[in-house]
C-alpha positions as MATLAB code, in Angstrom:
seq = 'XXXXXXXXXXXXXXXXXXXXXXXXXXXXXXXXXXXXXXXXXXXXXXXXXXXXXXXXXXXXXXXXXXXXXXXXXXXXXXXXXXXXXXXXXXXXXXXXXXXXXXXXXXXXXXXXXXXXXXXXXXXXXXXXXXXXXXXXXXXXXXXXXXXXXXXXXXXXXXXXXXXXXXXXXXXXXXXXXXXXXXXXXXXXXXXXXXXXXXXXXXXXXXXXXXXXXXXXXXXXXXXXXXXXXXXXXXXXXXXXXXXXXXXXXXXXXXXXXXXXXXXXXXXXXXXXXXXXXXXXXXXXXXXXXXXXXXXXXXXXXXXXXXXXXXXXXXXXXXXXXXXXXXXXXXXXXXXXXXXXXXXXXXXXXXXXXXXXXXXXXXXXXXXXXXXXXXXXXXXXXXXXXXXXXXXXXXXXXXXXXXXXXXXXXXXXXXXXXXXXXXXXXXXXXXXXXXXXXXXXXXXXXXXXXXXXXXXXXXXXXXXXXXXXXXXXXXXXXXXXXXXXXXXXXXXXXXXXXXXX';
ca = [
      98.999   91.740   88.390;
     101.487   93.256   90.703;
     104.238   95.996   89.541;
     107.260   95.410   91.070;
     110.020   98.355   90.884;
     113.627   98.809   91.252;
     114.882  101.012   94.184;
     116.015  103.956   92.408;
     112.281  104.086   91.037;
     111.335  104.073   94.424;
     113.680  107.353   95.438;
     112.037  108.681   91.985;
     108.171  108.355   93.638;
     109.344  109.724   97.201;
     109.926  112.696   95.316;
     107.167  112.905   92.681;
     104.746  112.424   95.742;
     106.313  115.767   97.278;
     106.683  117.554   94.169;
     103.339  117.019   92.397;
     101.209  115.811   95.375;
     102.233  117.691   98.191;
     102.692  114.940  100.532;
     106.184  114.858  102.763;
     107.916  112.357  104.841;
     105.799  113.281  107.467;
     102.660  112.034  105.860;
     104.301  108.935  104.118;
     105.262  107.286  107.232;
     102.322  107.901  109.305;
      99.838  106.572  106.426;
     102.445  103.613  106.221;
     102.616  102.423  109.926;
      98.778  102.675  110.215;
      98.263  100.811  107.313;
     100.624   98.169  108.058;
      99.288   97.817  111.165;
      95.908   97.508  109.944;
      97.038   94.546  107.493;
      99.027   92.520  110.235;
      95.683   92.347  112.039;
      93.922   91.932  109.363;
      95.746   88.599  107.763;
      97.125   87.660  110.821;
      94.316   87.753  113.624;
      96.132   84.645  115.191;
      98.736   86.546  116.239;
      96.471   88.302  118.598;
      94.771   85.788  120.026;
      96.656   86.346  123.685;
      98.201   90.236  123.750;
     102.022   89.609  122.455;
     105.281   91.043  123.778;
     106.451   93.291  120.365;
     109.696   94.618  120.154;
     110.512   97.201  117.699;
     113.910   97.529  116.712;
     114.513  101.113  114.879;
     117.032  102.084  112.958;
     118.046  106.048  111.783;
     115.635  106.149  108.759;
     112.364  106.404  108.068;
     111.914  102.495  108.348;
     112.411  103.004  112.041;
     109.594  105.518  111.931;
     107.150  103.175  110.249;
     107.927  100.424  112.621;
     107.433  102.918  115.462;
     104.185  104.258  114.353;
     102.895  100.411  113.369;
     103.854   99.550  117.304;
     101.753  102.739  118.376;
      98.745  101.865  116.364;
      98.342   98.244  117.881;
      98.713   99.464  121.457;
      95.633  101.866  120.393;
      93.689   98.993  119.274;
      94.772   97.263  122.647;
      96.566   94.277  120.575;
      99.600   93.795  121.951;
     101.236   93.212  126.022;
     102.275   96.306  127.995;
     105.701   95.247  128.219;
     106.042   95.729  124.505;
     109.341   97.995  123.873;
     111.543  100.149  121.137;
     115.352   99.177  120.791;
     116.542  102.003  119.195;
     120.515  102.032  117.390;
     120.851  105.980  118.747;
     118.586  108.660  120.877;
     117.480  111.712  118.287;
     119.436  114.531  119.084;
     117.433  118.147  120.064;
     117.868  119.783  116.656;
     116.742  116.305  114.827;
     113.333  117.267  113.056;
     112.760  113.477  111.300;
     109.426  111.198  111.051;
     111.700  109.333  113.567;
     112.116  111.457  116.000;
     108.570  112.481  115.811;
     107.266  108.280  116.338;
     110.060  108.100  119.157;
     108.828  110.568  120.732;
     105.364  109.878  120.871;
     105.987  106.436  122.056;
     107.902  108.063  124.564;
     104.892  110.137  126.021;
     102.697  106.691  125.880;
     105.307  105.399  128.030;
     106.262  103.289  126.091;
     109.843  101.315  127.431;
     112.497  102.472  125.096;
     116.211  101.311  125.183;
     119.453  102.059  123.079;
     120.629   98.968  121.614;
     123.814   97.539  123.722;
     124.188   93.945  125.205;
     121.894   94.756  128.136;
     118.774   94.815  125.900;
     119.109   91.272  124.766;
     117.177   89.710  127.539;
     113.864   91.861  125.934;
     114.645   90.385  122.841;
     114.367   87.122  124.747;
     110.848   87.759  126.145;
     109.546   89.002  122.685;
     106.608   87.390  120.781;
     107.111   89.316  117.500;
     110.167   91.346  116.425;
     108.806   94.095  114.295;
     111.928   94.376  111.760;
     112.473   98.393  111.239;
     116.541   98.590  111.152;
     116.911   99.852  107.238;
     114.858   99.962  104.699;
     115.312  100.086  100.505;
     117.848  103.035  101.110;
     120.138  101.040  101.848;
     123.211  100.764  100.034;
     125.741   98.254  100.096;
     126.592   95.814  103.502;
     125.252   97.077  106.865;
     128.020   97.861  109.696;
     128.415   97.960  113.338;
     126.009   98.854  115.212;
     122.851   98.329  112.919;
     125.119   94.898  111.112;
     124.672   93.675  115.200;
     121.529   94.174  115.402;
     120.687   92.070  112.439;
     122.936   89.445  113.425;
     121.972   88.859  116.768;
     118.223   89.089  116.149;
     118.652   86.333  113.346;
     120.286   84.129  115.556;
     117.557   84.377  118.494;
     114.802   82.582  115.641;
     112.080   84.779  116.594;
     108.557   85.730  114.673;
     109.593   88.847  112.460;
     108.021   90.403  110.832;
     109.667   93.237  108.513;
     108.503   96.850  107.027;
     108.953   96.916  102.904;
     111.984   94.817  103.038;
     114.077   92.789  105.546;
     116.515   94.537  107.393;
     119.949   94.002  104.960;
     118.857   93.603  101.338;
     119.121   95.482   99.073;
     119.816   95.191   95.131;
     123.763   94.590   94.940;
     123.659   92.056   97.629;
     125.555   88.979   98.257;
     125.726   86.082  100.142;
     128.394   87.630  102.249;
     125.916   90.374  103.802;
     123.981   89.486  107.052;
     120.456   89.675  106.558;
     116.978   89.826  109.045;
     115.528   86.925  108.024;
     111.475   87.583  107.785;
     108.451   85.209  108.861;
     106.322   88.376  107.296;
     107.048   90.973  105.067;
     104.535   93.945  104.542;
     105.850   95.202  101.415;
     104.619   98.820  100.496;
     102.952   99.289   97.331;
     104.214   99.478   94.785;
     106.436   96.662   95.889;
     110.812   96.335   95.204;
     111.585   94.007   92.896;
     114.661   92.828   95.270;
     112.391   90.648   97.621;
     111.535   88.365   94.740;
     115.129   87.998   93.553;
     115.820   84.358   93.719;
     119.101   84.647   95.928;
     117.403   86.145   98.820;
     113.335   85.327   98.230;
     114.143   82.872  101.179;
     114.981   85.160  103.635;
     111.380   87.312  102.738;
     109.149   84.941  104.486;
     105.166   85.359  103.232;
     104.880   88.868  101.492;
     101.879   90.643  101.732;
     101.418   93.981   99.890;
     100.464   96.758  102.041;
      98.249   99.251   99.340;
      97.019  102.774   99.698;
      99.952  104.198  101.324;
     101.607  105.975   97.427;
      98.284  107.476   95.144;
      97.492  105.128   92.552;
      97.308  107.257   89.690;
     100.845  107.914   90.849;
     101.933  104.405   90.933;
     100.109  103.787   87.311;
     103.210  106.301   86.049;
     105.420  104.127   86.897;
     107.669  101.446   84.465;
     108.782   97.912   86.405;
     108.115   93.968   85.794;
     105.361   92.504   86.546;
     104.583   89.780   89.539;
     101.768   87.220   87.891;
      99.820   84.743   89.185;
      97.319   82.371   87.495;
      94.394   84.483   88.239;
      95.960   87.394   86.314;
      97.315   85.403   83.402;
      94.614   82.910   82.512;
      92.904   85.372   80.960;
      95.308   86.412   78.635;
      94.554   82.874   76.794;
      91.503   82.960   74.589;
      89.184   80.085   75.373;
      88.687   77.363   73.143;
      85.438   77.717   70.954;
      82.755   74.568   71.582;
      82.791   73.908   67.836;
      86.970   73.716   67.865;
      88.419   70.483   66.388;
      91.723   69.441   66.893;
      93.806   71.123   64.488;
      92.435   74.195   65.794;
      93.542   73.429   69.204;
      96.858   73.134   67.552;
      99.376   70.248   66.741;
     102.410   70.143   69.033;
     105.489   68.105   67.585;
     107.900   67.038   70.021;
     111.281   65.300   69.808;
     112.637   63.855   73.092;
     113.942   60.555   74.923;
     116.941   58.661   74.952;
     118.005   55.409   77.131;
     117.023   55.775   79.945;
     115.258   59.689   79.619;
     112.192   57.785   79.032;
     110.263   59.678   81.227;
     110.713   62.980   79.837;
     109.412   62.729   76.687;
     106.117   60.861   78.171;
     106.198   63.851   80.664;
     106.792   66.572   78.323;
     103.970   64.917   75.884;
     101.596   65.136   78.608;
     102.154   68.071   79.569;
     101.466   69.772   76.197;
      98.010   67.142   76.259;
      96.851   68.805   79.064;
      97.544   72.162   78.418;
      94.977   71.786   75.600;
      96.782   70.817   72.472;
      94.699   68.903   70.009;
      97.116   66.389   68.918;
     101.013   65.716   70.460;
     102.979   63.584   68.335;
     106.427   62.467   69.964;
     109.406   61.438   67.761;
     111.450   59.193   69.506;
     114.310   56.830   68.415;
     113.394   53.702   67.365;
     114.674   51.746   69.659;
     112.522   53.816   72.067;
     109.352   53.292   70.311;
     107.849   50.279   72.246;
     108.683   51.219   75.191;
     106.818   54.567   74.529;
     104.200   53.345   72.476;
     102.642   51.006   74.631;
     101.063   53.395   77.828;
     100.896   56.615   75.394;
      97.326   56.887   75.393;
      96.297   59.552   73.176;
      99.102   60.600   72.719;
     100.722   59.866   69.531;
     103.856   57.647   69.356;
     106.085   58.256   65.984;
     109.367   55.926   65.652;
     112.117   58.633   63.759;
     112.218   56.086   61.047;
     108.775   56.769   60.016;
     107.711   60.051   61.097;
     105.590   61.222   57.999;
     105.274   64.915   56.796;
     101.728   64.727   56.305;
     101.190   66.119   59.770;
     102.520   70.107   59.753;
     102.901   71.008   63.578;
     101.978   74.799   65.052;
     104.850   74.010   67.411;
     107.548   72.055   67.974;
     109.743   71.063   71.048;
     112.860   69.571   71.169;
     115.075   68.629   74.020;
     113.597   67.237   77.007;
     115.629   63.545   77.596;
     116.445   63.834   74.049;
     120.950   63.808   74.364;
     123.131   65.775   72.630;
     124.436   63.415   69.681;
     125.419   64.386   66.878;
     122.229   62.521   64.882;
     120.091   65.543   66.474;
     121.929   67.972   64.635;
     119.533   67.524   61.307;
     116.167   67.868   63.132;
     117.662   70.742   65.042;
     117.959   72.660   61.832;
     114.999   71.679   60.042;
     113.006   73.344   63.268;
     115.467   76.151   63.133;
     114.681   76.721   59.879;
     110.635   76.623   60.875;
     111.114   79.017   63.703;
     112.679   81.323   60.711;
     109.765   81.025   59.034;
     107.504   82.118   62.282;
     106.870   78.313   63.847;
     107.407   78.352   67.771;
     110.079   76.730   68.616;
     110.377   75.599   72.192;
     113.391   74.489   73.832;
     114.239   72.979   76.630;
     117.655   70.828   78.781;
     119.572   69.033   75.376;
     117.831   71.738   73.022;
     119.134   74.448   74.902;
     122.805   73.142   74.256;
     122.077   71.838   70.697;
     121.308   75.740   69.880;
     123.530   77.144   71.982;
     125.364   79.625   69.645;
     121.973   80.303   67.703;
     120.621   83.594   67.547;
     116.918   83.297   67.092;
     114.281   85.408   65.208;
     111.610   86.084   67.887;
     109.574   82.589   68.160;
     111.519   80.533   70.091;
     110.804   80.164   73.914;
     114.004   78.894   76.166;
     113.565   77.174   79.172;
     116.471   76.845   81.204;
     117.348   76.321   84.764;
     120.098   78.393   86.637;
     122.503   75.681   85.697;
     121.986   75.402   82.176;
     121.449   79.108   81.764;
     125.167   79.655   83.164;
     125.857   77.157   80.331;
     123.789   78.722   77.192;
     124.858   82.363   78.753;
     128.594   81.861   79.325;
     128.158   83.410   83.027;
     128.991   82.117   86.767;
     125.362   80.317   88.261;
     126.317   82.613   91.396;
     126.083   85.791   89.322;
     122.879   85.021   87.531;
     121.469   83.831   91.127;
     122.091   87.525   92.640;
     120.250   88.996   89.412;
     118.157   86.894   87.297;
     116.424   89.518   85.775;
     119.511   91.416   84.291;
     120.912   88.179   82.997;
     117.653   86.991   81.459;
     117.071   90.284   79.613;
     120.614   89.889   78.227;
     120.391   86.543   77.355;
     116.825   87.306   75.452;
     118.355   90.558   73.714;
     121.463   88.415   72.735;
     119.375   85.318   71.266;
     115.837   87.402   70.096;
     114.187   85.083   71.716;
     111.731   84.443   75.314;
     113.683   83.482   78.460;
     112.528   81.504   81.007;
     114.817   81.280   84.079;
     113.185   78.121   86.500;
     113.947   78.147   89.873;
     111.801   78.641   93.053;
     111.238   82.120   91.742;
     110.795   82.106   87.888;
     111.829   84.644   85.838;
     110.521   85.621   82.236;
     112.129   88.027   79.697;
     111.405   88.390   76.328;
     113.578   90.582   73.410;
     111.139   93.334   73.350;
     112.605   93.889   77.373;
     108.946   92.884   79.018;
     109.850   90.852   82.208;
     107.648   89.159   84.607;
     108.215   87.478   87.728;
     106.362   84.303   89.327;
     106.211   83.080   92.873;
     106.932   79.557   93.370;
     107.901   78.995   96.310;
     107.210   75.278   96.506;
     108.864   72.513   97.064;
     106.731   70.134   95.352;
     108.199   71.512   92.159;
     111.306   70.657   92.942;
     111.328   67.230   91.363;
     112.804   65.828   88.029;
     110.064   66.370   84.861;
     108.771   69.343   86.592;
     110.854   71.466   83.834;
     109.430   68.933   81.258;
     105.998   69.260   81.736;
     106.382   73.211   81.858;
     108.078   72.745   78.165;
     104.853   70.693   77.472;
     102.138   73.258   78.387;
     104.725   76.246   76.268;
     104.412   74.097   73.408;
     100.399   73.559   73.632;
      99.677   77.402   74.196;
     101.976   78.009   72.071;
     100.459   75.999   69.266;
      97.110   77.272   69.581;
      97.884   80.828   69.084;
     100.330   80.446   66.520;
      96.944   78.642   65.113;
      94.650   81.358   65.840;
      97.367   83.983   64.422;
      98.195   85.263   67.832;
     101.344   83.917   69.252;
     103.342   85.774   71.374;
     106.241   84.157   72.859;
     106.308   86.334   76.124;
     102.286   85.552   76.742;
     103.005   81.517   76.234;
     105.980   81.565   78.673;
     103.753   83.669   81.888;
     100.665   81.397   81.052;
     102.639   78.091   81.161;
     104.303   78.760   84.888;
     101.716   80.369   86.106;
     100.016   76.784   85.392;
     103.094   74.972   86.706;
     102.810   77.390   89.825;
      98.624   77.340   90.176;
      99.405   72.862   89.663;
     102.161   72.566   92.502;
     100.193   74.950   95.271;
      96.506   72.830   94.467;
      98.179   69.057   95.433;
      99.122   70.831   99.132;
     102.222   69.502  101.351;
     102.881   66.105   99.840;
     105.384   65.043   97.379;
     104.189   64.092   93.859;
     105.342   62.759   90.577;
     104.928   65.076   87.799;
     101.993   63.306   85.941;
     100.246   63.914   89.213;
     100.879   67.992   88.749;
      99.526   67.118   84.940;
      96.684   65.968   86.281;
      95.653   69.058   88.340;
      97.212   71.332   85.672;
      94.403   70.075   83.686;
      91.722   70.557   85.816;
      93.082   74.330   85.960;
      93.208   74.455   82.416;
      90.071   73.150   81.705;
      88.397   75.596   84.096;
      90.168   78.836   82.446;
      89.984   77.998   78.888;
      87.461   75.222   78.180;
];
């Protein structure tokens, strides 16, 4: 598990590591450019193989400085070509005293070619191999303009391998899709690492992030408040594993209520998802009408008609929503499980639920699962707006319904009303396919189930677990497009593995 913090936390350490560890600028950038260095060979020994042209391109901060001192430290371990240069957006002047004028200058004794950026320089951005991206860093605030604004926009548009220092050249936390950005092949991103290069509106221009560690003390970092980045490895283990003697009620029972004409599919994939996430039984409720059609490749899975769904089965969970329409016949079943969630039942919703309980205010055991569109919807705000900040609008929305948010999308977003928020990398576009939000509801409700089973639940828990699954599912089954019962299968294998 990775901290991730907002820039004004960053400013905060800058000046906790002066104050209470005696380290300046100085220091900072020099331990940052070696080590970045050192991790771009590291990861990226293929990028050696034949000396490249690098060309730096500094700004007026100390992201210039790192760049510079990353560019010195590979032509000391003879990686790159001798024509590698510095395209710098002004000279130092003779009373600057800066970590930039310090790495300037040194590169300057190495002879190292330097140039001031105008339109003569263009033809060595022509001839480079790798741009190393130092223009501005996380102080920036607001749009970039003229001369550092050119320099972004005219590297972007030559397509070249960058590869950026903490962030790319042009975000920063307030921006918008008006602001001209360095898109990045490679970002080294400084530990601990800014939130604002997993925000879904610009995770696209951040290329593969690797974090850079050791530059900021540890015990310093440990101070610190942010979300949290998860991944599979870190959350699996938050699950308890399933005892060899368990039976099936105490794996839990997962009740779900989904389907319509022609939604068929995403109440079978919904159903399987919550099979495979280890529930021990999954009973669907479907319309009757529905029921053969259902019934017949359900497997062991257990097929109810609405007509004759007996009460001798009490579920640890329930989901409603996935296919399922929003006519007014739901309305009953909607608050009989509000009514359970009330009471301390999970309650997970997801697509037609979401709208069904749209002005509901919850009381801490429901889990929503909506995508940008329908969180626009349930939230009452602009897509665009909750695209540029997902994780201020999904802390709202949990606050303002007591209940655990998940935002879907390419990144995914999780909030929950006691304000713990974690983030999770998905950047693949195998997910990207119809059921893919159904079989995430699916693996919510079977977590969920089992700890609300074993006394445990916690809304926030069930919600990482389930897309970190989703995630862990879509990156094992490679470049190839899939149906979603293909990701069940290999969520099961992961599941399995973890808790089994």
């Amino acid at each position: 598990m990775k901290k991730l913090i907002s820039t004004e936390t960053a400013r905060k350490l800058d000046t906790s590591l002066a104050k209470l560890w005696g380290l300046n600028s100085f220091a900072l950038v020099e331990t940052a450019g070696r080590l970045c260095a050192k991790t771009l060979i590291e990861h990226f020994p293929s990028l050696f193989t034949v000396s490249p042209r690098i060309v730096v391109l500094a700004g007026a901060g100390n992201n210039g400085a790192d760049a510079m001192v990353m560019l010195r430290e590979l032509i000391l371990a003879g990686k790159v070509n001798s024509e590698s240069a510095v395209l710098i957006n002004r000279l130092p002047s003779e009373t600057e005293n800066t970590p930039r004028t310090a790495s300037f200058l040194t590169l300057t004794k190495m002879a190292v070619p330097s140039f001031i950026w105008d339109k003569s320089v263009f033809r060595i951005l022509k001839n480079a191999d790798i741009i190393i991206d130092g223009i501005v860093g996380t102080g920036l605030k607001g749009s970039v303009h003229d001369t550092l604004k050119e320099m972004i926009s005219i590297t972007a548009d030559m397509k070249k391998f960058v590869v950026s220092i903490d962030v790319p050249s042009g975000i920063h936390e307030e921006w918008s899709s008006h602001s001209p950005v360095l898109p990045a092949n490679l970002t080294l991103a400084i530990e601990p690492v800014k939130v604002m290069l997993y925000q879904q509106a610009v995770r696209h221009f951040t290329g593969k992030i690797i974090t850079v560690s050791g530059v900021f003390p540890e015990p310093l970092i440990n101070t610190l408040t942010g979300s949290e980045l998860l991944s599979w490895e870190d959350v699996q283990k938050r699950i308890k594993k399933i005892m060899p003697d368990s039976y099936k009620y105490d794996r839990g029972v997962v009740e779900i209520h989904a389907g319509a004409s022609g939604t068929t599919g995403a109440a079978r994939i919904a159903a399987r998802g919550a099979q495979v996430a280890g529930a021990g039984l999954v009973r669907t409720i479907v319309d009757d009408s529905l029921y053969p059609v259902l019934a017949s490749p359900a497997d062991g899975i257990m097929v109810v008609p609405a007509s004759n769904n007996e009460k001798r089965f009490s579920p640890h969970a329930i989901l409603l929503g996935p296919g399922w329409g929003i006519t007014p016949d739901r309305q009953a079943i909607v608050q009989q499980a509000l009514v359970q969630e009330e009471a301390g039942l999970p309650l997970i919703l997801d697509a037609d639920g979401l709208f069904l309980t749209r002005s509901y205010v919850f009381h801490g055991n429901a889990i929503l699962t909506p995508h940008l569109g329908e969180a626009s919807v349930v939230a009452g705000i602009p897509r665009e707006e909750i695209l540029a900040n997902p994780e201020y609008f999904a802390k709202k929305l949990a606050y303002e319904k007591n209940a655990t948010i998940i935002i879907k999308g390419h990144v995914i977003v999780i909030a929950d009303c006691k304000g713990r928020v974690a983030y999770l990398d998905g950047m693949l576009p195998v997910l990207a396919v119809g059921g893919s939000g159904d079989l995430l509801a699916g693996f919510c409700a079977a977590i969920a189930a089992r700890m609300y089973r074993n006394h445990s639940f916690d809304g926030y828990t069930v919600a990482c677990a389930s897309a970190a699954l989703l995630i862990a599912a879509g990156s094992s089954v490679g470049k190839r497009f899939v149906d979603p019962l293909e990701l069940a299968d290999s969520a099961a294998k992961l599941a399995g593995e973890a808790w089994l």
